[in-house]
C-alpha positions, -999 to 999 in steps of 0.1 A, spaced: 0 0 0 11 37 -2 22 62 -29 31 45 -65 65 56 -83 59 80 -107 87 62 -135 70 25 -127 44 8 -148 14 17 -141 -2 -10 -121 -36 -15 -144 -15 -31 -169 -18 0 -195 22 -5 -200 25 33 -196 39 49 -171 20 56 -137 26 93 -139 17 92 -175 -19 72 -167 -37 63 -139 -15 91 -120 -31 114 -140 -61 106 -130 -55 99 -91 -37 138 -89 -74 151 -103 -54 165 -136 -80 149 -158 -111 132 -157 -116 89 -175 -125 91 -207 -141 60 -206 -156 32 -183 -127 9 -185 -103 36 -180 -122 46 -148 -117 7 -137 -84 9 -145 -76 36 -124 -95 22 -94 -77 -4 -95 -47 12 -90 -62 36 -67 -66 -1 -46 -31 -10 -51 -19 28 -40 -44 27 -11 -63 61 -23 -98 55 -2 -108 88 -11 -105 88 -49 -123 53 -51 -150 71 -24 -146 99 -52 -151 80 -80 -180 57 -64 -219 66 -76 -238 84 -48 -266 57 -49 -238 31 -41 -211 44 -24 -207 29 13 -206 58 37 -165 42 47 -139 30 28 -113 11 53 -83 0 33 -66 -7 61 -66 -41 66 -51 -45 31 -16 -35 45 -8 -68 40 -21 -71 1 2 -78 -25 -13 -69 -60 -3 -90 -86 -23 -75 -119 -56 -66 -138 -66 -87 -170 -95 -62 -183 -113 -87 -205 -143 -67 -221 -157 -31 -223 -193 -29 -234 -207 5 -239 -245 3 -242 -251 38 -243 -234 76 -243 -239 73 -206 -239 37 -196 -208 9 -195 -202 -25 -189 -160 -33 -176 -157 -71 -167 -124 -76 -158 -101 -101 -134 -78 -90 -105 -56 -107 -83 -39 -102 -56 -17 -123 -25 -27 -118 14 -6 -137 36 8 -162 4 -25 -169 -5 -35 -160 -38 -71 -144 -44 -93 -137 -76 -118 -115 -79 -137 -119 -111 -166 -92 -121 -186 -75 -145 -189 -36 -133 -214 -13 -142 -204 24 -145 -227 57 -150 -212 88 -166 -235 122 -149 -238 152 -166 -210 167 -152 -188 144 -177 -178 123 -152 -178 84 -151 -184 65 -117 -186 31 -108 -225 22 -94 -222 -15 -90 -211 -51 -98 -221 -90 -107 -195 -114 -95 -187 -146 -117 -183 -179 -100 -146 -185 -95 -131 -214 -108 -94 -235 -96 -64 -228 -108 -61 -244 -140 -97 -251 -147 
């Protein structure tokens, strides 16, 4: 947890830098132009421990009134596969996407589809999700 190198990969698996993507968005210089990149950076806004932007970026009608991401101290992030991005309208997106990540040498999966809702301010924010049943490794 903590602050992300500027110089280092950025940590959603763009292959640009951190500075140069989710960064960008994390230090409120611009806003997601799209769903996925909105997933993108709150993913890395997990890995960086930034409660406040994922609070920020969370749809009033869903955000929880506390995000503790303390107990993640512990979490090591090992990567984001995005594997589609559905728009179904100027204002509406579908991002289902795979992260992992090790607590304590086990490794965990989280497996979603995520809905996101861009307001009229421009803005895109996540409003909810549908898990996917995970499966073993190697199934």
């Amino acid at each position: 947890m903590g602050s992300l190198n500027a110089d280092a990969a950025c940590p959603c698996g763009s292959g640009a830098s951190y500075a140069g993507c989710c960064g960008r968005l994390h230090r409120g210089e611009t806003l997601a132009s799209s769903a996925e990149a909105l997933m993108r950076s709150r993913y890395s806004a997990f890995v960086a421990g930034l409660a406040d932007y994922l609070q920020a970026t969370w749809h009033t009608s869903t955000r929880p009134a506390e995000l503790d991401l303390s107990a993640d101290a512990t979490t090591k992030w090992l990567g984001l596969e995005v594997r589609a991005h559905r728009q179904q309208d100027a204002n509406h997106a579908t991002v289902e996407f795979v992260a992992r990540w090790r607590v304590a040498g086990r490794g965990q999966r989280l497996h979603e589809t995520s809905r996101f809702i861009r307001e009229t301010d421009g803005r895109w924010y996540y409003l909810d999700g549908d898990l996917h049943q995970s499966q073993p490794p190697g199934q």
